[in-house]
Kinemage of the C-alpha trace (Angstrom):
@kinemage 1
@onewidth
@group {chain A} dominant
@subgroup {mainchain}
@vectorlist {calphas} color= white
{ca unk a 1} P -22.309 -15.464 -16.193
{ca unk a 2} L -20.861 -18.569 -14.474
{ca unk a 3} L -18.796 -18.584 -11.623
{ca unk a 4} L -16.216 -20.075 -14.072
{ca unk a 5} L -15.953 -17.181 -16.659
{ca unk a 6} L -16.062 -14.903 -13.741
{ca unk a 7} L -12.644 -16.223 -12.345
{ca unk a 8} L -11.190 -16.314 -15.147
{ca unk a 9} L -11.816 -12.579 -15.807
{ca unk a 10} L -10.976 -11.613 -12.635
{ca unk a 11} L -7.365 -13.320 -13.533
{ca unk a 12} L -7.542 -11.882 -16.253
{ca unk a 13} L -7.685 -8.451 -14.382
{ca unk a 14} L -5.649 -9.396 -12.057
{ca unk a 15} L -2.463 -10.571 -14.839
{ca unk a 16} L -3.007 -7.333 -16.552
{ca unk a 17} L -2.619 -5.411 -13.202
{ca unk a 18} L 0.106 -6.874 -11.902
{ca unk a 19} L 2.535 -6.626 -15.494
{ca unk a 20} L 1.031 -2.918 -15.304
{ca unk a 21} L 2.627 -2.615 -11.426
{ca unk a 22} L 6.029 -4.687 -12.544
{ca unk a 23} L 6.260 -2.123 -15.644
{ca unk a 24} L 5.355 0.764 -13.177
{ca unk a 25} L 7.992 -0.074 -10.975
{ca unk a 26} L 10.697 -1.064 -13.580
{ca unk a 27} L 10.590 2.579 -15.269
{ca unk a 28} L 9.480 4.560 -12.699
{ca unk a 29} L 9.323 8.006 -12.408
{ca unk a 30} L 8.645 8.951 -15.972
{ca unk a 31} L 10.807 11.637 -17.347
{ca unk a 32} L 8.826 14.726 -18.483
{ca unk a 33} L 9.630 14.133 -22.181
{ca unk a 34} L 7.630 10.314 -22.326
{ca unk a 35} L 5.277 11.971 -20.190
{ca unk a 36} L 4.898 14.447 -23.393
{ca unk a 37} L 5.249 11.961 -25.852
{ca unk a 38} L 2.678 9.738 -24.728
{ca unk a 39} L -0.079 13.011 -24.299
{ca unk a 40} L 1.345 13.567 -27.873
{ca unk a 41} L 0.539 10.184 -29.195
{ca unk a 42} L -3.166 10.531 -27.404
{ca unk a 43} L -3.562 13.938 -28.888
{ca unk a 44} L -2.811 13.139 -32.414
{ca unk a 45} L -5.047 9.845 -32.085
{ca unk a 46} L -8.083 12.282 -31.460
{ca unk a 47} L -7.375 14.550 -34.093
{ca unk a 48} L -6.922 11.691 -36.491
{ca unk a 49} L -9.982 9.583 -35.618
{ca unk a 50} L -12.515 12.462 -35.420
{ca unk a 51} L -14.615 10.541 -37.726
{ca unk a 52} L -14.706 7.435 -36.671
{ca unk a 53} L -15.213 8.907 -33.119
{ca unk a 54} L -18.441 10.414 -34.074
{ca unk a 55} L -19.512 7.556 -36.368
{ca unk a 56} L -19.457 5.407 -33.110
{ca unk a 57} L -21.094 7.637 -30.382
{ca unk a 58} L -23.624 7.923 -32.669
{ca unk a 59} L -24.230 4.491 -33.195
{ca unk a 60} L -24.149 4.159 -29.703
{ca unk a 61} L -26.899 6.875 -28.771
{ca unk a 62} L -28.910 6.245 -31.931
{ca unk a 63} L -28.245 10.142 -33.944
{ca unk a 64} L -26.872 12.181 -31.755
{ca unk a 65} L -25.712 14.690 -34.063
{ca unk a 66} L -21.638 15.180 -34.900
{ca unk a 67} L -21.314 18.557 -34.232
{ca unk a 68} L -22.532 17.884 -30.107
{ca unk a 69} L -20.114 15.069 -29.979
{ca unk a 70} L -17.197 17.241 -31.500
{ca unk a 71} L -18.431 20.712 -29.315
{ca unk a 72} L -18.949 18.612 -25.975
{ca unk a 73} L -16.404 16.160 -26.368
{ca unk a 74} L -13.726 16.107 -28.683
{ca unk a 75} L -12.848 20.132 -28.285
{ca unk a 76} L -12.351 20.133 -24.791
{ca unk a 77} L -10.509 16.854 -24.963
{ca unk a 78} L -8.515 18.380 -27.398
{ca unk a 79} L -8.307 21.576 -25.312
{ca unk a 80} L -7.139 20.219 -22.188
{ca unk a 81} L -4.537 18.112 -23.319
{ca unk a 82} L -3.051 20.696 -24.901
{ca unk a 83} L -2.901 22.812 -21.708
{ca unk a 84} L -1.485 19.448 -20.300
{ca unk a 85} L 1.414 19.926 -22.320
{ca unk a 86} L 2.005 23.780 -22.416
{ca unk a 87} L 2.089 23.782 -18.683
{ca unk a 88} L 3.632 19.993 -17.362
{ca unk a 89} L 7.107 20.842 -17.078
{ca unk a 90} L 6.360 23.639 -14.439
{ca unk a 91} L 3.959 21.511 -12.597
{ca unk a 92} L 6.235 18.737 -12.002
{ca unk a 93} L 9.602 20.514 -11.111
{ca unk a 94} L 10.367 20.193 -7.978
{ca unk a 95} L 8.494 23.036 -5.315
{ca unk a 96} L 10.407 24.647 -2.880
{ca unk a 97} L 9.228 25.276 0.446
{ca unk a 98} L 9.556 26.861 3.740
{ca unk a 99} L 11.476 24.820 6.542
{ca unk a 100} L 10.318 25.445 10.344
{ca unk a 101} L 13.015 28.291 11.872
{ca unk a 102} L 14.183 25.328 14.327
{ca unk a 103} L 15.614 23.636 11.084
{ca unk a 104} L 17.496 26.163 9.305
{ca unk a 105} L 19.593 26.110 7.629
{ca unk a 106} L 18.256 23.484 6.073
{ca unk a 107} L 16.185 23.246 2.975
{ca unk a 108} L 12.362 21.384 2.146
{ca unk a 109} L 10.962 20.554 -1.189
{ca unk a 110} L 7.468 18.885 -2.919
{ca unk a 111} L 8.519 16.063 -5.373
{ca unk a 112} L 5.786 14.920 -6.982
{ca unk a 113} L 5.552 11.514 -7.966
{ca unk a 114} L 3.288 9.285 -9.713
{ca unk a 115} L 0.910 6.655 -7.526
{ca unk a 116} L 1.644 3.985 -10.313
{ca unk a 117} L -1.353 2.026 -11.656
{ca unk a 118} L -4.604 3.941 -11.763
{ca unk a 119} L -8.027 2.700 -12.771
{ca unk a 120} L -10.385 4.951 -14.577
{ca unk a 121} L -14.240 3.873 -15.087
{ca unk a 122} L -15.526 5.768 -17.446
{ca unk a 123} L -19.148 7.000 -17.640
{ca unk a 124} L -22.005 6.631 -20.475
{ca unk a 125} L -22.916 10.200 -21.017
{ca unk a 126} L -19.916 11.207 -22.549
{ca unk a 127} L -17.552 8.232 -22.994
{ca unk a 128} L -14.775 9.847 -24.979
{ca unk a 129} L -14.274 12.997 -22.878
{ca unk a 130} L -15.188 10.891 -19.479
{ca unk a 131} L -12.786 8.239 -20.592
{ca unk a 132} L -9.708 9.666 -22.252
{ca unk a 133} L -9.758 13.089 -19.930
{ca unk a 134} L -9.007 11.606 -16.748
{ca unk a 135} L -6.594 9.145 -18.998
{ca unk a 136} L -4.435 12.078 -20.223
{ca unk a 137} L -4.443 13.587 -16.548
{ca unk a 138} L -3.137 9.831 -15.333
{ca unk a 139} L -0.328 9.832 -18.262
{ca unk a 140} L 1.015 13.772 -17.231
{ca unk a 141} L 1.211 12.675 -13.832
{ca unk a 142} L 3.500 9.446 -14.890
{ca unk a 143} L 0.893 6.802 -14.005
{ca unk a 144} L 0.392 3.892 -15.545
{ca unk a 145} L -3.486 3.148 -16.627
{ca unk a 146} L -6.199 0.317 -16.481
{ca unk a 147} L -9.261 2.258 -18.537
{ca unk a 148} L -13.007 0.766 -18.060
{ca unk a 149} L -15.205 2.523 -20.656
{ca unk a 150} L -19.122 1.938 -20.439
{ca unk a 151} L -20.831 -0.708 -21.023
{ca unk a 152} L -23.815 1.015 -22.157
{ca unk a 153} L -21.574 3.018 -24.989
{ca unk a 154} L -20.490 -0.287 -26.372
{ca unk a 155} L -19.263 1.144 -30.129
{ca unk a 156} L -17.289 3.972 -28.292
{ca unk a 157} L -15.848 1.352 -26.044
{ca unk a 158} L -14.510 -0.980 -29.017
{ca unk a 159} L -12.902 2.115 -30.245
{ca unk a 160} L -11.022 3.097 -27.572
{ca unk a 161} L -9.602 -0.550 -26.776
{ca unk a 162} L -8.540 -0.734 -30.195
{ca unk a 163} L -7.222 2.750 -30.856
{ca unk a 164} L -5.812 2.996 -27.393
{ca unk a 165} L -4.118 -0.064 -27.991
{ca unk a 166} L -2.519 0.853 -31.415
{ca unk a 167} L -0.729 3.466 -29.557
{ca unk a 168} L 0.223 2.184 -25.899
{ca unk a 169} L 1.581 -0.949 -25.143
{ca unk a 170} L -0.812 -2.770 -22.575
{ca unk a 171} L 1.386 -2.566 -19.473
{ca unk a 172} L 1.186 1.356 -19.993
{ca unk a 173} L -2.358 1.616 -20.926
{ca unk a 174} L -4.912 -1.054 -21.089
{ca unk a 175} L -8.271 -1.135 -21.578
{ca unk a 176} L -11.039 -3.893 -20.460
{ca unk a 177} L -14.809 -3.722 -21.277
{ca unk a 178} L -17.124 -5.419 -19.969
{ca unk a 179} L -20.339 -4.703 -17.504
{ca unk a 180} L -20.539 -3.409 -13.638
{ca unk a 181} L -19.780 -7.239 -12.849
């Protein structure tokens, strides 16, 4: 790599972070219901793409066999973001709680809010469930996302840039490949 190509990925980064912090700060917080739409969106990718899913992690490892990749990686996938959704309106609301006696009458709450941009590296072992679990975590808690799949699952990686991107625009969820450099 030449010191050339290297700044210009690194601006390249750097562009897609920054529109991902204007967006960020242009709709933030996320209401519940696009919080719920966008786990939606994910969810129904998965189930749709089970196929082509398997067809690359398989490529990637050389045969690993369908039925591991949809036991150890697409179920609970499909599992948790499912609890995402049953239980995200509760874990969002507002959380009351108690106030020092010296302050009554007065009243404290927990708002939780989103950090804004978060950046996920995913790992090689398990690329789909190591890359798309901690995205759908990321999305319920209103973040907006800059996913780095592995290198060394390079078929799994092309899917999930172009899948990811059919269904987020790339200031709400982007994803770069590319090695450790």
């Amino acid at each position: 790599m030449t010191s050339q190509s290297h700044t210009t990925e690194v601006a390249e980064l750097n562009r897609i972070f920054q529109a991902q912090r204007a967006a960020f700060e242009q709709h933030a917080p996320l209401s519940c219901a696009r919080r719920l739409e966008a786990l939606d969106a994910l969810l129904q990718l998965v189930l749709s793409s089970q196929d082509a899913i398997t067809d690359a992690i398989n490529a990637d490892f050389g045969q690993r066999a369908a039925i591991e990749t949809r036991l150890l990686e697409m179920f609970p996938l499909i599992n948790e973001i499912r609890h995402i959704k049953r239980h995200l309106a509760r874990w969002i609301r507002p959380r009351s709680v108690p106030v020092n006696w010296q302050f009554l009458p007065s009243r404290a709450y927990v708002l939780y809010q989103p950090l804004g941009v978060v950046g996920i590296v995913g790992a090689w072992n398990y690329p789909l469930l190591l890359a798309l679990s901690p995205l759908a975590e990321a999305l319920a808690a209103g973040n907006h996302v800059l996913l780095k799949p592995s290198e060394n699952a390079p078929r799994c990686a092309a899917w999930l840039q172009q899948a990811l991107a059919s269904i987020f625009p790339p200031e709400y969820v982007a994803v770069v490949e590319g090695d450790r450099d």
